[in-house]
C-alpha positions in Angstrom: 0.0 0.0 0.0 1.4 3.4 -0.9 2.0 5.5 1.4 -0.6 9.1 1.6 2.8 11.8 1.7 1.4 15.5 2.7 4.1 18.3 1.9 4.1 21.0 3.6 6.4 23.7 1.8 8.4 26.1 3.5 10.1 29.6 1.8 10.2 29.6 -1.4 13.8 29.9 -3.2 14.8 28.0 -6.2 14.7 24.5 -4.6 11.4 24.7 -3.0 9.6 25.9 -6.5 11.5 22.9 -7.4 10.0 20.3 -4.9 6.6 21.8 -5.4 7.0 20.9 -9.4 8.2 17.7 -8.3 4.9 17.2 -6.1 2.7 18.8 -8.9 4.4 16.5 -11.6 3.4 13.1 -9.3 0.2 14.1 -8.0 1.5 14.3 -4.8 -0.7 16.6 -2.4 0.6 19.5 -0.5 0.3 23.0 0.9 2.2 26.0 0.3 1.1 29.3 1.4 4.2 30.9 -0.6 6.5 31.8 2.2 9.2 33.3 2.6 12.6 32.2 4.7 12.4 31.2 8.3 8.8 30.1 8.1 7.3 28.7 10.4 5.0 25.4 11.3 2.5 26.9 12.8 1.3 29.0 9.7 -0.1 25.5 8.8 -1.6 24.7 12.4 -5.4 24.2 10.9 -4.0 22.1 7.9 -1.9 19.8 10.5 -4.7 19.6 12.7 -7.3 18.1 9.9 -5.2 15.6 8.7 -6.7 12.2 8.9 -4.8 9.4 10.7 -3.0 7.4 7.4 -1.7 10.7 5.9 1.7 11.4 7.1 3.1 15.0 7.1 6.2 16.0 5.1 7.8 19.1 6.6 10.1 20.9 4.7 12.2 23.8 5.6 9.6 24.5 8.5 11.0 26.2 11.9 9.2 23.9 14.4 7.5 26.6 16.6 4.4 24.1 17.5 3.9 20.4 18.4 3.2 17.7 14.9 2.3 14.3 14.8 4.8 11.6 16.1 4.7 9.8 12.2 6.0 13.6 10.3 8.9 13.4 8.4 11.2 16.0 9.0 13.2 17.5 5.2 15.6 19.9 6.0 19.2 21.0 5.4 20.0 23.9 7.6 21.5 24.4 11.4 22.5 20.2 12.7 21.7 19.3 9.3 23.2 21.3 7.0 26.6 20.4 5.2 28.5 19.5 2.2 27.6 16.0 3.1 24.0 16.3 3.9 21.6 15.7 1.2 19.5 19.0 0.6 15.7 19.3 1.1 15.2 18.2 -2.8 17.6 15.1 -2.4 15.6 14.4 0.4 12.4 14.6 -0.9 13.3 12.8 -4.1 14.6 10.2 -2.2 11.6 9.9 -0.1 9.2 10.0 -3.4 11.7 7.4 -5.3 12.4 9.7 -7.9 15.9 10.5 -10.0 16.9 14.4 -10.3 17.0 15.6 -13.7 20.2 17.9 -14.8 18.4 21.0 -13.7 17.2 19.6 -10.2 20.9 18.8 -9.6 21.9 21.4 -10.3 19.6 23.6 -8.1 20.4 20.9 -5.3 23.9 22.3 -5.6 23.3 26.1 -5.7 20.9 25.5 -2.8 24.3 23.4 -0.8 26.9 25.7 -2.5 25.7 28.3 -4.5 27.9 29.1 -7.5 31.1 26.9 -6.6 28.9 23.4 -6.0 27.2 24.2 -9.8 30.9 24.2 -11.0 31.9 21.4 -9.3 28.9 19.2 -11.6 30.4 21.3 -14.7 27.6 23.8 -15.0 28.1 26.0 -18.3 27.7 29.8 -17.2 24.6 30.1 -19.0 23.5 27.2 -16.3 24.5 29.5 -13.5 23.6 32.4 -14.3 19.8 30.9 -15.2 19.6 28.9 -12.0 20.8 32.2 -10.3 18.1 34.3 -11.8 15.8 31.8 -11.5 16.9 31.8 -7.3 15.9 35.1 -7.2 13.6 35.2 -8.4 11.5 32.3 -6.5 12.6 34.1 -3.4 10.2 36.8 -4.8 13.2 39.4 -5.6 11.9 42.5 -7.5 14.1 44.6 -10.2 13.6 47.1 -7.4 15.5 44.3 -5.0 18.1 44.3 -8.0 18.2 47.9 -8.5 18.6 48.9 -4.5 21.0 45.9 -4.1 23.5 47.8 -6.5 22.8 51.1 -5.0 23.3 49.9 -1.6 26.5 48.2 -2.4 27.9 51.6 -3.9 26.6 54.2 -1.3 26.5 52.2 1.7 28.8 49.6 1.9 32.3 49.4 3.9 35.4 47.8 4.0 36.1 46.5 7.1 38.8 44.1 7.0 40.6 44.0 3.5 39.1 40.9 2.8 35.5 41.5 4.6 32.4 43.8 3.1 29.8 44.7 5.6 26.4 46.8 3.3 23.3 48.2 5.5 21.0 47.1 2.4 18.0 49.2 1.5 16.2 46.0 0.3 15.2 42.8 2.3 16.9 40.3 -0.2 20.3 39.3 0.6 21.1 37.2 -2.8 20.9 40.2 -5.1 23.8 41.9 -3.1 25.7 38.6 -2.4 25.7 37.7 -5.9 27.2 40.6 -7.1 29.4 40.7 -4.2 30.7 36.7 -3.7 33.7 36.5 -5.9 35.2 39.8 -4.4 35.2 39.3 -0.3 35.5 36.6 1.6 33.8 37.4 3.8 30.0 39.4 3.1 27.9 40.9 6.2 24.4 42.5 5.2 22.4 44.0 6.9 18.7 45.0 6.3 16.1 47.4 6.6 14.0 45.5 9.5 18.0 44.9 11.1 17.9 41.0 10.2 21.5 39.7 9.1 22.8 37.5 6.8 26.6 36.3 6.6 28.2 34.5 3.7 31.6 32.8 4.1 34.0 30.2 5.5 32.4 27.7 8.1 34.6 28.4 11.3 33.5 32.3 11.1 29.3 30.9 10.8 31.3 28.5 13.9 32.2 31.8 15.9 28.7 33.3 15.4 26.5 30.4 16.1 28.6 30.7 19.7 28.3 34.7 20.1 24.4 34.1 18.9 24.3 31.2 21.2 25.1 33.0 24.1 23.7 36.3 23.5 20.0 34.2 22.5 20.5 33.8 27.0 19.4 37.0 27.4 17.3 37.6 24.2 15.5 34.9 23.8 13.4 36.3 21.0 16.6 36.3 18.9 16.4 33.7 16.1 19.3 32.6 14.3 20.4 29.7 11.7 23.0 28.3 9.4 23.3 26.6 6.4 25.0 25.9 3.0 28.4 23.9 2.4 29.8 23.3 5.8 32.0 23.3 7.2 33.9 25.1 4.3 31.7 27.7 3.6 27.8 28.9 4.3 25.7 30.9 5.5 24.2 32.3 8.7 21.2 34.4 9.2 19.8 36.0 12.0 16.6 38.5 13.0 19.1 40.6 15.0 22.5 42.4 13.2 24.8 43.2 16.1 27.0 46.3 15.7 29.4 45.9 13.0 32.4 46.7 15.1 31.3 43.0 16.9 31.5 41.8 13.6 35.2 42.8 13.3 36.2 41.1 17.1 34.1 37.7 15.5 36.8 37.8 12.4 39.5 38.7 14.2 39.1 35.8 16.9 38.5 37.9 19.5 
Protein backbone atom coordinates (compact mmCIF):
# COMPACT_ATOMS: atom_id res chain seq x y z
CA UNK A 1 0.00 0.00 0.00
CA UNK A 2 1.38 3.37 -0.93
CA UNK A 3 1.97 5.48 1.43
CA UNK A 4 -0.58 9.14 1.59
CA UNK A 5 2.76 11.85 1.67
CA UNK A 6 1.44 15.46 2.68
CA UNK A 7 4.05 18.35 1.87
CA UNK A 8 4.06 21.03 3.63
CA UNK A 9 6.35 23.75 1.78
CA UNK A 10 8.41 26.11 3.49
CA UNK A 11 10.09 29.62 1.82
CA UNK A 12 10.18 29.58 -1.44
CA UNK A 13 13.84 29.88 -3.19
CA UNK A 14 14.81 27.99 -6.19
CA UNK A 15 14.71 24.50 -4.56
CA UNK A 16 11.44 24.71 -2.96
CA UNK A 17 9.64 25.90 -6.50
CA UNK A 18 11.55 22.90 -7.43
CA UNK A 19 9.96 20.28 -4.93
CA UNK A 20 6.57 21.81 -5.42
CA UNK A 21 7.04 20.94 -9.36
CA UNK A 22 8.16 17.74 -8.28
CA UNK A 23 4.94 17.18 -6.11
CA UNK A 24 2.70 18.78 -8.90
CA UNK A 25 4.45 16.49 -11.57
CA UNK A 26 3.42 13.08 -9.26
CA UNK A 27 0.16 14.06 -8.02
CA UNK A 28 1.47 14.28 -4.80
CA UNK A 29 -0.65 16.59 -2.38
CA UNK A 30 0.64 19.49 -0.47
CA UNK A 31 0.35 23.02 0.91
CA UNK A 32 2.17 26.04 0.30
CA UNK A 33 1.06 29.32 1.36
CA UNK A 34 4.16 30.90 -0.57
CA UNK A 35 6.47 31.80 2.16
CA UNK A 36 9.17 33.33 2.62
CA UNK A 37 12.60 32.17 4.68
CA UNK A 38 12.42 31.25 8.33
CA UNK A 39 8.78 30.09 8.13
CA UNK A 40 7.33 28.66 10.43
CA UNK A 41 5.00 25.36 11.26
CA UNK A 42 2.52 26.88 12.84
CA UNK A 43 1.32 28.99 9.73
CA UNK A 44 -0.08 25.46 8.81
CA UNK A 45 -1.59 24.69 12.36
CA UNK A 46 -5.38 24.20 10.89
CA UNK A 47 -4.02 22.08 7.86
CA UNK A 48 -1.90 19.81 10.48
CA UNK A 49 -4.70 19.59 12.70
CA UNK A 50 -7.31 18.11 9.86
CA UNK A 51 -5.16 15.59 8.70
CA UNK A 52 -6.70 12.16 8.95
CA UNK A 53 -4.75 9.39 10.70
CA UNK A 54 -3.04 7.40 7.38
CA UNK A 55 -1.66 10.67 5.94
CA UNK A 56 1.74 11.37 7.05
CA UNK A 57 3.11 14.98 7.14
CA UNK A 58 6.18 16.03 5.06
CA UNK A 59 7.83 19.08 6.63
CA UNK A 60 10.14 20.94 4.68
CA UNK A 61 12.16 23.76 5.59
CA UNK A 62 9.57 24.49 8.48
CA UNK A 63 11.03 26.18 11.94
CA UNK A 64 9.16 23.90 14.37
CA UNK A 65 7.55 26.61 16.55
CA UNK A 66 4.37 24.08 17.48
CA UNK A 67 3.88 20.45 18.43
CA UNK A 68 3.19 17.74 14.94
CA UNK A 69 2.30 14.28 14.81
CA UNK A 70 4.83 11.59 16.11
CA UNK A 71 4.69 9.84 12.23
CA UNK A 72 5.97 13.60 10.28
CA UNK A 73 8.86 13.42 8.42
CA UNK A 74 11.25 16.04 8.97
CA UNK A 75 13.21 17.51 5.25
CA UNK A 76 15.63 19.90 6.02
CA UNK A 77 19.17 21.02 5.41
CA UNK A 78 19.99 23.90 7.62
CA UNK A 79 21.50 24.44 11.39
CA UNK A 80 22.52 20.25 12.68
CA UNK A 81 21.70 19.26 9.28
CA UNK A 82 23.18 21.34 7.01
CA UNK A 83 26.60 20.38 5.22
CA UNK A 84 28.47 19.52 2.22
CA UNK A 85 27.61 15.96 3.13
CA UNK A 86 23.99 16.29 3.86
CA UNK A 87 21.61 15.66 1.21
CA UNK A 88 19.48 19.04 0.62
CA UNK A 89 15.73 19.32 1.11
CA UNK A 90 15.24 18.20 -2.76
CA UNK A 91 17.63 15.05 -2.43
CA UNK A 92 15.58 14.41 0.43
CA UNK A 93 12.41 14.63 -0.91
CA UNK A 94 13.29 12.76 -4.15
CA UNK A 95 14.62 10.18 -2.22
CA UNK A 96 11.60 9.94 -0.12
CA UNK A 97 9.16 10.00 -3.41
CA UNK A 98 11.66 7.41 -5.33
CA UNK A 99 12.45 9.66 -7.90
CA UNK A 100 15.92 10.48 -9.99
CA UNK A 101 16.91 14.44 -10.29
CA UNK A 102 17.03 15.55 -13.69
CA UNK A 103 20.19 17.85 -14.77
CA UNK A 104 18.44 21.02 -13.72
CA UNK A 105 17.23 19.57 -10.16
CA UNK A 106 20.88 18.78 -9.59
CA UNK A 107 21.90 21.42 -10.34
CA UNK A 108 19.55 23.64 -8.06
CA UNK A 109 20.40 20.86 -5.31
CA UNK A 110 23.90 22.31 -5.62
CA UNK A 111 23.26 26.09 -5.71
CA UNK A 112 20.93 25.46 -2.78
CA UNK A 113 24.30 23.38 -0.76
CA UNK A 114 26.86 25.75 -2.47
CA UNK A 115 25.68 28.32 -4.47
CA UNK A 116 27.95 29.09 -7.50
CA UNK A 117 31.05 26.85 -6.57
CA UNK A 118 28.87 23.38 -6.03
CA UNK A 119 27.22 24.16 -9.82
CA UNK A 120 30.88 24.23 -11.02
CA UNK A 121 31.87 21.37 -9.26
CA UNK A 122 28.92 19.24 -11.62
CA UNK A 123 30.42 21.26 -14.71
CA UNK A 124 27.56 23.81 -14.97
CA UNK A 125 28.14 26.03 -18.28
CA UNK A 126 27.67 29.85 -17.23
CA UNK A 127 24.59 30.13 -19.00
CA UNK A 128 23.54 27.16 -16.31
CA UNK A 129 24.52 29.48 -13.51
CA UNK A 130 23.61 32.43 -14.34
CA UNK A 131 19.85 30.95 -15.15
CA UNK A 132 19.64 28.92 -11.99
CA UNK A 133 20.83 32.19 -10.28
CA UNK A 134 18.08 34.32 -11.81
CA UNK A 135 15.79 31.79 -11.50
CA UNK A 136 16.87 31.75 -7.28
CA UNK A 137 15.89 35.09 -7.18
CA UNK A 138 13.59 35.20 -8.39
CA UNK A 139 11.48 32.31 -6.53
CA UNK A 140 12.59 34.11 -3.38
CA UNK A 141 10.23 36.81 -4.77
CA UNK A 142 13.17 39.41 -5.62
CA UNK A 143 11.93 42.52 -7.53
CA UNK A 144 14.15 44.64 -10.23
CA UNK A 145 13.65 47.10 -7.36
CA UNK A 146 15.54 44.34 -4.97
CA UNK A 147 18.08 44.31 -7.98
CA UNK A 148 18.19 47.89 -8.51
CA UNK A 149 18.59 48.86 -4.47
CA UNK A 150 21.01 45.90 -4.15
CA UNK A 151 23.53 47.81 -6.47
CA UNK A 152 22.83 51.13 -4.96
CA UNK A 153 23.33 49.86 -1.64
CA UNK A 154 26.53 48.19 -2.38
CA UNK A 155 27.87 51.65 -3.92
CA UNK A 156 26.64 54.16 -1.28
CA UNK A 157 26.50 52.18 1.73
CA UNK A 158 28.76 49.59 1.90
CA UNK A 159 32.29 49.36 3.92
CA UNK A 160 35.42 47.77 3.95
CA UNK A 161 36.09 46.46 7.10
CA UNK A 162 38.83 44.14 6.96
CA UNK A 163 40.64 44.05 3.46
CA UNK A 164 39.05 40.91 2.78
CA UNK A 165 35.47 41.46 4.62
CA UNK A 166 32.40 43.76 3.05
CA UNK A 167 29.81 44.71 5.59
CA UNK A 168 26.41 46.78 3.30
CA UNK A 169 23.28 48.24 5.49
CA UNK A 170 21.02 47.14 2.35
CA UNK A 171 17.96 49.19 1.51
CA UNK A 172 16.15 46.03 0.25
CA UNK A 173 15.20 42.82 2.27
CA UNK A 174 16.95 40.27 -0.19
CA UNK A 175 20.34 39.34 0.63
CA UNK A 176 21.08 37.19 -2.81
CA UNK A 177 20.87 40.17 -5.15
CA UNK A 178 23.78 41.89 -3.09
CA UNK A 179 25.72 38.64 -2.37
CA UNK A 180 25.72 37.67 -5.87
CA UNK A 181 27.20 40.58 -7.05
CA UNK A 182 29.42 40.70 -4.16
CA UNK A 183 30.72 36.68 -3.68
CA UNK A 184 33.69 36.47 -5.91
CA UNK A 185 35.17 39.78 -4.45
CA UNK A 186 35.16 39.31 -0.34
CA UNK A 187 35.55 36.62 1.61
CA UNK A 188 33.79 37.39 3.84
CA UNK A 189 29.98 39.38 3.15
CA UNK A 190 27.94 40.91 6.25
CA UNK A 191 24.37 42.46 5.18
CA UNK A 192 22.36 44.04 6.85
CA UNK A 193 18.66 44.98 6.34
CA UNK A 194 16.14 47.43 6.61
CA UNK A 195 14.04 45.52 9.54
CA UNK A 196 18.05 44.86 11.09
CA UNK A 197 17.93 41.04 10.15
CA UNK A 198 21.54 39.73 9.07
CA UNK A 199 22.80 37.49 6.78
CA UNK A 200 26.55 36.33 6.60
CA UNK A 201 28.16 34.51 3.66
CA UNK A 202 31.65 32.77 4.08
CA UNK A 203 33.96 30.25 5.47
CA UNK A 204 32.40 27.67 8.07
CA UNK A 205 34.65 28.39 11.29
CA UNK A 206 33.52 32.30 11.13
CA UNK A 207 29.32 30.91 10.75
CA UNK A 208 31.26 28.52 13.92
CA UNK A 209 32.18 31.81 15.93
CA UNK A 210 28.69 33.25 15.35
CA UNK A 211 26.54 30.37 16.05
CA UNK A 212 28.63 30.68 19.70
CA UNK A 213 28.30 34.72 20.07
CA UNK A 214 24.43 34.13 18.92
CA UNK A 215 24.35 31.23 21.16
CA UNK A 216 25.09 33.01 24.08
CA UNK A 217 23.71 36.31 23.49
CA UNK A 218 19.98 34.22 22.55
CA UNK A 219 20.46 33.76 26.95
CA UNK A 220 19.37 37.05 27.38
CA UNK A 221 17.27 37.58 24.18
CA UNK A 222 15.54 34.89 23.76
CA UNK A 223 13.43 36.27 20.96
CA UNK A 224 16.62 36.33 18.92
CA UNK A 225 16.39 33.70 16.14
CA UNK A 226 19.34 32.59 14.32
CA UNK A 227 20.37 29.73 11.70
CA UNK A 228 23.02 28.28 9.41
CA UNK A 229 23.33 26.60 6.35
CA UNK A 230 25.04 25.86 2.96
CA UNK A 231 28.41 23.91 2.36
CA UNK A 232 29.83 23.34 5.80
CA UNK A 233 31.96 23.25 7.24
CA UNK A 234 33.91 25.12 4.33
CA UNK A 235 31.67 27.68 3.56
CA UNK A 236 27.76 28.94 4.33
CA UNK A 237 25.73 30.89 5.50
CA UNK A 238 24.22 32.28 8.70
CA UNK A 239 21.22 34.36 9.23
CA UNK A 240 19.82 36.01 12.00
CA UNK A 241 16.64 38.48 13.02
CA UNK A 242 19.10 40.56 14.99
CA UNK A 243 22.46 42.38 13.24
CA UNK A 244 24.78 43.22 16.05
CA UNK A 245 27.01 46.31 15.68
CA UNK A 246 29.42 45.90 12.99
CA UNK A 247 32.39 46.72 15.06
CA UNK A 248 31.34 43.00 16.94
CA UNK A 249 31.52 41.77 13.65
CA UNK A 250 35.16 42.76 13.30
CA UNK A 251 36.23 41.08 17.13
CA UNK A 252 34.13 37.73 15.53
CA UNK A 253 36.84 37.80 12.41
CA UNK A 254 39.51 38.73 14.19
CA UNK A 255 39.05 35.79 16.90
CA UNK A 256 38.51 37.92 19.47
Amino acid sequence: MQKKYIFFLGGHDAEMIAIREILERGKVPYYDKNLTWGAALSTYREEIANLKKKEIPVLVELRLDMGFPERSIIIDHHNDRAGKYQKTSLEQSAELLNIQLDRRQKLISANDRGHIPAMQELGATQQEMEEIRIFDRKSQGVTEEDEQRAIEAITNHSEEITPDAIYVQSSTEKSSPVMDRLYQKYKHIFIVTPTNDLSYFGPGHIIDRLEAYYTELNRSKPEILFWKGGNLPDRGFFGSTFAIDKTEFIHILNGE
